[in-house]
C-alpha positions as CSV (number, residue, x, y, z in Angstrom):
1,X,4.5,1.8,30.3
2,X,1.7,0.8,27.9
3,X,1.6,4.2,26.1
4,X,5.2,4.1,25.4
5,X,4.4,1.3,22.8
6,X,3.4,4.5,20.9
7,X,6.1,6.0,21.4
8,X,8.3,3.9,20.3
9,X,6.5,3.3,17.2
10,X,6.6,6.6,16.0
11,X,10.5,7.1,16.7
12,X,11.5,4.3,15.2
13,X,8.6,3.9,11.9
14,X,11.4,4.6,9.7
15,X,13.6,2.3,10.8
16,X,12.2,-0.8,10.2
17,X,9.1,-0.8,12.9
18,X,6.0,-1.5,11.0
19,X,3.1,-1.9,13.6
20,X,2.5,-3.5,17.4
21,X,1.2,-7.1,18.6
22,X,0.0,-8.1,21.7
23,X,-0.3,-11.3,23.6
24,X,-1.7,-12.1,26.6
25,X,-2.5,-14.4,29.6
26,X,-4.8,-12.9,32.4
27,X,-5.4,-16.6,34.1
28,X,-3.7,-19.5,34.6
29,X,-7.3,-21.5,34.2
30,X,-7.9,-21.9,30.6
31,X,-11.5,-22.2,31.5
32,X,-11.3,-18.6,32.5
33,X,-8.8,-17.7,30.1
34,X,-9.5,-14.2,28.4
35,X,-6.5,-13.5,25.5
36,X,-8.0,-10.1,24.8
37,X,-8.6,-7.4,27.6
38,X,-10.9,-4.6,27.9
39,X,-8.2,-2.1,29.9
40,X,-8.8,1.0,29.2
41,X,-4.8,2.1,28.3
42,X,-4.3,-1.4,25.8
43,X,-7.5,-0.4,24.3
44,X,-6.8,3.2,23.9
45,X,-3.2,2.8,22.8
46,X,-4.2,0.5,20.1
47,X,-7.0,3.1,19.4
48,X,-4.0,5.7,18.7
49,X,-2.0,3.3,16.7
50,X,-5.3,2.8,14.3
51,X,-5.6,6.9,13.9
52,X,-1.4,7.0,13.1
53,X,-1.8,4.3,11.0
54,X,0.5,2.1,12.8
55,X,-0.2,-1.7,11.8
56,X,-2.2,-3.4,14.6
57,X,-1.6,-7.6,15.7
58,X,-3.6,-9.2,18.5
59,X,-3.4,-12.7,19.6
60,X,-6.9,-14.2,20.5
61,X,-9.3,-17.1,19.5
62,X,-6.2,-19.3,19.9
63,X,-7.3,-20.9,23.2
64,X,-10.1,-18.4,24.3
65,X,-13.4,-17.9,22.2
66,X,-14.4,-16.1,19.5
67,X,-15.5,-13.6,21.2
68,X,-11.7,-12.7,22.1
69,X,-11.4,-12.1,18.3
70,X,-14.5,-10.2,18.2
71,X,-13.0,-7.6,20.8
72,X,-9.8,-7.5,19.2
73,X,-11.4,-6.5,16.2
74,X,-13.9,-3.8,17.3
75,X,-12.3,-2.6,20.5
76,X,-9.0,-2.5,19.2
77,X,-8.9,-2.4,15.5
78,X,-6.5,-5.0,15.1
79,X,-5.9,-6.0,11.2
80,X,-4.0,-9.5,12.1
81,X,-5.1,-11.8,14.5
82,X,-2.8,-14.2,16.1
83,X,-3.7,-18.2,15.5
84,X,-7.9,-17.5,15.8
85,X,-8.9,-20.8,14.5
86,X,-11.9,-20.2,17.3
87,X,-13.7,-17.8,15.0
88,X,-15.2,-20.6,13.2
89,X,-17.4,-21.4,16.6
90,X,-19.4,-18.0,15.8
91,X,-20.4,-17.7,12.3
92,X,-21.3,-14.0,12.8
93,X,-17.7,-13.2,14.0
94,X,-16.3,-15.7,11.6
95,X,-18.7,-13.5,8.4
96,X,-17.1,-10.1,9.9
97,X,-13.7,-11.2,9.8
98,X,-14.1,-12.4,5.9
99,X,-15.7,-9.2,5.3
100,X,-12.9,-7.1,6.6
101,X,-10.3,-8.9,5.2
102,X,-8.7,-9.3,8.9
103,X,-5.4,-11.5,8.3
104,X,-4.8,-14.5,10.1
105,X,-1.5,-15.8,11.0
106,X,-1.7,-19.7,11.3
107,X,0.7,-21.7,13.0
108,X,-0.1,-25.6,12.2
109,X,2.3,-27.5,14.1
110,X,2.0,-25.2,16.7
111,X,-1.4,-25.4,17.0
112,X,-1.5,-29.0,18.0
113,X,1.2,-29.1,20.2
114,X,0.0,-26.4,22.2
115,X,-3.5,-28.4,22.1
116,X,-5.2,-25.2,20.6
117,X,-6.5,-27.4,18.1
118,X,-7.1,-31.1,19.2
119,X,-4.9,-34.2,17.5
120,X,-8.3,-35.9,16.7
121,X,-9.9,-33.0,14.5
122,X,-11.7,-34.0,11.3
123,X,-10.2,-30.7,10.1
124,X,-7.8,-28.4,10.8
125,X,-9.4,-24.5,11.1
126,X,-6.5,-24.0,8.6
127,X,-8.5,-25.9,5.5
128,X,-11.4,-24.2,6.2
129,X,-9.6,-21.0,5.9
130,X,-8.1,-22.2,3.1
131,X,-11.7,-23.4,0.9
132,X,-13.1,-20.1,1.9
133,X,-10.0,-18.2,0.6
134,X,-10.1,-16.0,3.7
135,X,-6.9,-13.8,4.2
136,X,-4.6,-16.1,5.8
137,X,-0.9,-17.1,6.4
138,X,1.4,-20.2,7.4
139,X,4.0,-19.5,10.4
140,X,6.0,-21.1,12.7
141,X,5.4,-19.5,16.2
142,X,8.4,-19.9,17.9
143,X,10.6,-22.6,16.5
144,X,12.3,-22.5,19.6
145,X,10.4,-24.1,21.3
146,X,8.1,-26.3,19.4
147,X,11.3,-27.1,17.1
148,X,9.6,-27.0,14.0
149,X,10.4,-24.9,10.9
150,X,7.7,-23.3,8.5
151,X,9.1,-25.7,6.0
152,X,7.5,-28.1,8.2
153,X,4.4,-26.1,8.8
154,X,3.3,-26.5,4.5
155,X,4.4,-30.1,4.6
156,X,1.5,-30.8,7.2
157,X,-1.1,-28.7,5.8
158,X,-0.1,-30.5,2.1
159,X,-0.9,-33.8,4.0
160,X,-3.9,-32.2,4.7
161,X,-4.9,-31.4,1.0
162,X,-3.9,-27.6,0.7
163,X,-2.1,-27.1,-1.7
164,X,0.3,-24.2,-3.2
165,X,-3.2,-22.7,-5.0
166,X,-4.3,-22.0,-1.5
167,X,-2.0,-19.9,-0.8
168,X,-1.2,-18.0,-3.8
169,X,-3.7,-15.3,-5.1
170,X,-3.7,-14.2,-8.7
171,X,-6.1,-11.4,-7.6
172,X,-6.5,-9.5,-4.0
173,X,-9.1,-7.3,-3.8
174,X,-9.2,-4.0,-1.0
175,X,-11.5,-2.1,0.4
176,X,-10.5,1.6,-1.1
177,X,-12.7,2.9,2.4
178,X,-10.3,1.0,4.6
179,X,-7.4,1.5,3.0
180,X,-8.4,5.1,3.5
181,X,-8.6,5.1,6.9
182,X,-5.1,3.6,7.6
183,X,-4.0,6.1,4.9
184,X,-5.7,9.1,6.4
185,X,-2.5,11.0,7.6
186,X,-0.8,10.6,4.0
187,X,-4.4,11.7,2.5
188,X,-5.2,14.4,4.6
189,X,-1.7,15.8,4.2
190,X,-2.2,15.7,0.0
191,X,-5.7,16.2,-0.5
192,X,-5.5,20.6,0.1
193,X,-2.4,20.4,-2.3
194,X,-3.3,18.0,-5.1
195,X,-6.9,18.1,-5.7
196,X,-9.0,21.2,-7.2
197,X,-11.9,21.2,-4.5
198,X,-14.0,18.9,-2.2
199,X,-15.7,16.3,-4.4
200,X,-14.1,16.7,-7.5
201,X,-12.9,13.7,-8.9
202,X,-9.2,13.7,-8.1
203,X,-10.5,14.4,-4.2
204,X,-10.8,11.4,-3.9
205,X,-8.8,8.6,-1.4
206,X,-8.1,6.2,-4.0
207,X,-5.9,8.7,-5.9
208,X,-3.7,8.9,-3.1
209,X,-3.2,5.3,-2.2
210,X,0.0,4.7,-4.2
211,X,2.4,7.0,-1.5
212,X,1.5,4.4,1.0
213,X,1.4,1.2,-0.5
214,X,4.5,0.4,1.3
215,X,2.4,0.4,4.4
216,X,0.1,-2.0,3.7
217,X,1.5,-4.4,0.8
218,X,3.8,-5.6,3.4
219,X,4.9,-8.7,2.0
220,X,5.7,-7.1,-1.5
221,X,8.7,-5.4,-3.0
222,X,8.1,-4.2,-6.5
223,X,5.3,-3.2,-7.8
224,X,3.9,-2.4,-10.5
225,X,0.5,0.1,-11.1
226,X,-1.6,0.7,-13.9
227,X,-4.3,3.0,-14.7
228,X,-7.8,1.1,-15.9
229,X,-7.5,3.2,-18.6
230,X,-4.5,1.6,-19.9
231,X,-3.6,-1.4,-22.4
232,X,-0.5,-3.3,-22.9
233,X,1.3,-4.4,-26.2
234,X,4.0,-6.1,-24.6
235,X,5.6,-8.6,-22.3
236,X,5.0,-7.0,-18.9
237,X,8.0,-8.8,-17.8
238,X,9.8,-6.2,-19.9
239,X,8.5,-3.3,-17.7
240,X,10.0,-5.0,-14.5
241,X,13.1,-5.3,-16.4
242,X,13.3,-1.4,-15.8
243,X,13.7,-2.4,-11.9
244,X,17.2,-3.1,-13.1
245,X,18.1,0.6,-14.1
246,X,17.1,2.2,-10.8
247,X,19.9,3.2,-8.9
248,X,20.5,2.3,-5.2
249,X,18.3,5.8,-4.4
250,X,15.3,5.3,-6.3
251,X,12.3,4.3,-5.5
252,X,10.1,5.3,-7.7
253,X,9.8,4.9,-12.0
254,X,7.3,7.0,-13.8
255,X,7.0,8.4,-17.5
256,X,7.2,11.7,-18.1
257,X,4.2,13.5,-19.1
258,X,2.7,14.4,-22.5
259,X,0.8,17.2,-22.2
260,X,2.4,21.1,-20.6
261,X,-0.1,20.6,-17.7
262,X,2.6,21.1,-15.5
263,X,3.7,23.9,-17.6
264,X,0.0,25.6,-17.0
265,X,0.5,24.5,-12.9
266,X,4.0,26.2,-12.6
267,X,3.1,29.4,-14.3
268,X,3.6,31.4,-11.2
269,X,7.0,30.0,-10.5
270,X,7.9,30.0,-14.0
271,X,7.4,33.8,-14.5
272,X,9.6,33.7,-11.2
273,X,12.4,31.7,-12.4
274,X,13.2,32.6,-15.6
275,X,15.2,29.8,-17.7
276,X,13.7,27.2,-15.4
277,X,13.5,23.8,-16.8
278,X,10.6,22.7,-14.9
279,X,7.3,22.7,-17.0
280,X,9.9,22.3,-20.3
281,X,9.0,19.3,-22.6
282,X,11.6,16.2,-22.4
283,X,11.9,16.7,-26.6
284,X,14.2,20.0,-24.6
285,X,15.6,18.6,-22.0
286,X,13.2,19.7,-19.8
287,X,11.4,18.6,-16.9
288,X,7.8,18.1,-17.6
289,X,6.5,16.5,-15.1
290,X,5.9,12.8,-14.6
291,X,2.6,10.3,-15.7
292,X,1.3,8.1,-12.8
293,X,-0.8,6.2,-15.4
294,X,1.9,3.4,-15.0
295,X,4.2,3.3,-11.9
296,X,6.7,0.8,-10.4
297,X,7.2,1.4,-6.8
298,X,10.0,-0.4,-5.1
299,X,8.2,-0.9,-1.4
300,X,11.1,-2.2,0.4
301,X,13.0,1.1,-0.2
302,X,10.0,2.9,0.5
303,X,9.4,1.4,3.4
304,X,13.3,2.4,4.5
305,X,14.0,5.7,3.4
306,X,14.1,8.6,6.3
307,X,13.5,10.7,3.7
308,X,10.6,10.0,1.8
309,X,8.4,9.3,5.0
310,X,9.2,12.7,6.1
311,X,8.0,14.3,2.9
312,X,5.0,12.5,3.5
313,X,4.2,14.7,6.4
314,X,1.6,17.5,6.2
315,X,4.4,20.6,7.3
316,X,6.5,18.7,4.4
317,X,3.9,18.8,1.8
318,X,3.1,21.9,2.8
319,X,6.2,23.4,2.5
320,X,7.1,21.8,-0.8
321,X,4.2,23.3,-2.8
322,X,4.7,26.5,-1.0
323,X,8.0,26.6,-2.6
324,X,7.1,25.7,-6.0
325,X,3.8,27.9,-5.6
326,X,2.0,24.7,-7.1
327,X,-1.7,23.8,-6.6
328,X,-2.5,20.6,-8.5
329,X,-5.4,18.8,-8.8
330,X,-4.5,15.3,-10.7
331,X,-3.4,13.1,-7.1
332,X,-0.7,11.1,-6.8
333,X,0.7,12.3,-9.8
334,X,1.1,15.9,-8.4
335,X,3.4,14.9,-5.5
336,X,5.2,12.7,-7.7
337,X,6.1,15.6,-9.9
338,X,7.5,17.6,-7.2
339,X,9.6,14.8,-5.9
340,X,11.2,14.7,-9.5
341,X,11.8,18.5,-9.1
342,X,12.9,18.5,-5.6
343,X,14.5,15.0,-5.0
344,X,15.4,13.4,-8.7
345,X,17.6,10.8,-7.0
346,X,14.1,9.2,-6.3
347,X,12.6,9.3,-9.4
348,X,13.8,6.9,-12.6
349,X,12.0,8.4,-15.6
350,X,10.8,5.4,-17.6
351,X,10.6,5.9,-21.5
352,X,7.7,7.2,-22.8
353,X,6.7,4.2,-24.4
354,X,5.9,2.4,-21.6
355,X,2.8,5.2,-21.1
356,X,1.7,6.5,-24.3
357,X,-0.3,9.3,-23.0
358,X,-3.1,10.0,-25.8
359,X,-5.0,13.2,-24.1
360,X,-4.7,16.0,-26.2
361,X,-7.2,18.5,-24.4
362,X,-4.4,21.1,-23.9
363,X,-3.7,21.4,-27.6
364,X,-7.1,23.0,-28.0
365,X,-7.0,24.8,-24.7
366,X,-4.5,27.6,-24.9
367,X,-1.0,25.1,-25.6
368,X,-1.4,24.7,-29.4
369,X,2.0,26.6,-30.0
370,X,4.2,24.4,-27.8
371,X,2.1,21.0,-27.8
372,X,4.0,18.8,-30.5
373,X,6.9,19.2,-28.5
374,X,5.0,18.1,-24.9
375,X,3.4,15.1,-27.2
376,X,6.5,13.4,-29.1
377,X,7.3,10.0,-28.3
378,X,9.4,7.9,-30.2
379,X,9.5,4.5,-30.7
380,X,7.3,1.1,-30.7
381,X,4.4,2.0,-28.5
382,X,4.5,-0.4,-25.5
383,X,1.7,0.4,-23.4
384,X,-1.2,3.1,-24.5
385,X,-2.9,5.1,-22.3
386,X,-6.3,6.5,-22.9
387,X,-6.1,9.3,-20.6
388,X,-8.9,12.2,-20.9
389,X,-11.5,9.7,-22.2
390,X,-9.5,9.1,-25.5
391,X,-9.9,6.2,-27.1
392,X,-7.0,3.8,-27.3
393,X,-6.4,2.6,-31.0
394,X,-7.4,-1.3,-31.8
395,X,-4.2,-3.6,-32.7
């Protein structure tokens, strides 16, 4: 019954299921009470849902120890735990946790009714979370029950001293090796396609991560994604204002790119389809190809569409370069491309403006004839991007 978890998880990831959570009682004496088992099927199903990088919940360190948080976290990969204020009675589990960025969902009234945490406490678990900025979150449980709203929830922890800085962050920081390993399908599937060899620098993980930020930004919508080699020269607010244009299809807006890269890439197919826009410069109407210096990414959408997670999938991927007879080797960027030439209902092509791509290797390499018409770009630079090493001009 266990494994069916699975399962269902699978069937239904593109509907709305994001990941699994379990919560248990194995004794009715809380003096014996273990929240987290060692069974072989709950650990190996959760085990499975870590290698298909289904999101993974446990409840534990609520009434039990922190051991029970400890086991959810190494026996069953879990990247949430339930409640856990008991982690602060081991420092060592308490230092791996912070480390790992594991998530805690907090439930403050909750946690005194259910005399997790005692009325008489000099302080809550919760502000100690909160001063050591670990990765945290206010819930209600189950109002329910406990009749009490989340609304109610930051009220008590205000009359505990937290504050709204607590639990807004300017800044969150990942781990690109973690983020890896819950991204490894969507990796492994683009890595053979979209990068020139093992250990080259577009190989690499973090070139990837973008396709599946909608799995683990779960709290966001729209996004926005910059290169470090970029540098903006206007409101950024103006960039979001480009959310408004999308249509009810897209999900993705990207400039198009400055240089015929993707001219040089579709050369096979080009000599192939004769008349082809594809590998054209914009200036023609073309299709060059699209920048991921600067993206916005609308996650919810993401998140929903049947069809994007299905190109996602290693026979898709497969199959899409096979028909374009593309081998890339810039990341993200290549699949991006293709899903402007395959699926343009999910692209929005933002003006060039909003990347000035600067590069101009392929002028001296073989494109000199056609490059001016690849490079043009009209209008009040908004954002400059120093691709290739170029250096992006002082204001």
């Amino acid at each position: 019954m266990i494994r069916d978890v699975i399962r269902l998880c699978e069937q239904f990831r593109d509907e709305g299921v994001v990941g699994l959570d379990t919560a248990a009682m194995s004794t009715s004496d809380l003096s014996e009470y273990e929240e987290v088992s060692l069974g072989v099927d709950e650990v190996l199903v959760y085990q499975e849902a870590s290698r298909l990088g289904i999101h993974r919940t446990v409840h534990a360190g609520e009434i039990g120890s922190a051991e029970m948080v400890k086991r959810a976290v190494e026996e069953y990969n879990s990247e949430r735990i339930g409640h856990g204020y008991n982690v602060l009675s081991d420092p060592a589990v308490y230092d791996m946790c912070r480390k790992k960025d594991i998530h805690f969902e907090t439930c403050p009234w909750s946690s005194l009714l259910t005399g997790a945490v005692p009325l008489g406490v000099n302080k809550h678990p919760i502000v100690r979370f909160a001063e050591d900025n670990l990765n945290f979150s206010l819930s209600s449980d189950d109002p329910t029950v406990t009749g009490c709203f989340v609304e109610g929830d930051y009220r008590l922890t205000a009359s505990w001293g937290l504050s709204e800085a607590h639990f807004v962050r300017c800044v969150v920081y990942y781990s690109v090796d973690i983020l890896a390993e819950k991204l490894s399908d969507i990796v492994t599937a683009m890595q053979p396609h979209f990068s020139s060899q093992p250990g080259t620098y577009y190989s690499d993980a973090l070139f990837f991560m973008s396709m599946g930020l909608h799995r683990i930004a779960l709290d966001q919508n729209c996004v926005a994604m910059f290169d470090v080699d970029t540098k903006l020269r206007a409101d950024v607010g103006q960039l979001f204002q480009e959310f408004d244009s999308f249509e009810e299809s897209t999900l993705f807006g990207l400039a198009p790119e400055l240089t015929p890269v993707y001219r040089h890439v579709l050369y096979i197919y080009r000599s192939k389809h004769k008349g082809t826009k594809f590998g054209e410069p914009i200036s023609k109407g073309g299709f060059p190809g699209v920048n991921s210096g600067v993206m916005l990414l609308r996650l919810d959408r993401m998140r929903e569409s049947i069809t994007y997670n299905q190109l996602l999938k290693s026979t898709m991927v497969e199959k899409l370069a096979s028909k374009y007879q593309f081998k890339g080797h810039l990341g993200d960027q290549d699949f991006y491309t293709l899903l402007g030439m395959e699926h343009p209902e999910l692209i929005h092509v933002l003006p060039c403006t909003w990347n000035r791509q600067l590069c101009t290797w392929w002028r001296d390499h073989g494109y000199q004839d056609v490059f001016k018409d690849f490079f043009r770009c009209q209008g009040p630079v908004r954002l400059y991007h120093g691709n290739c090493n170029t250096p992006i001009p002082s204001d």
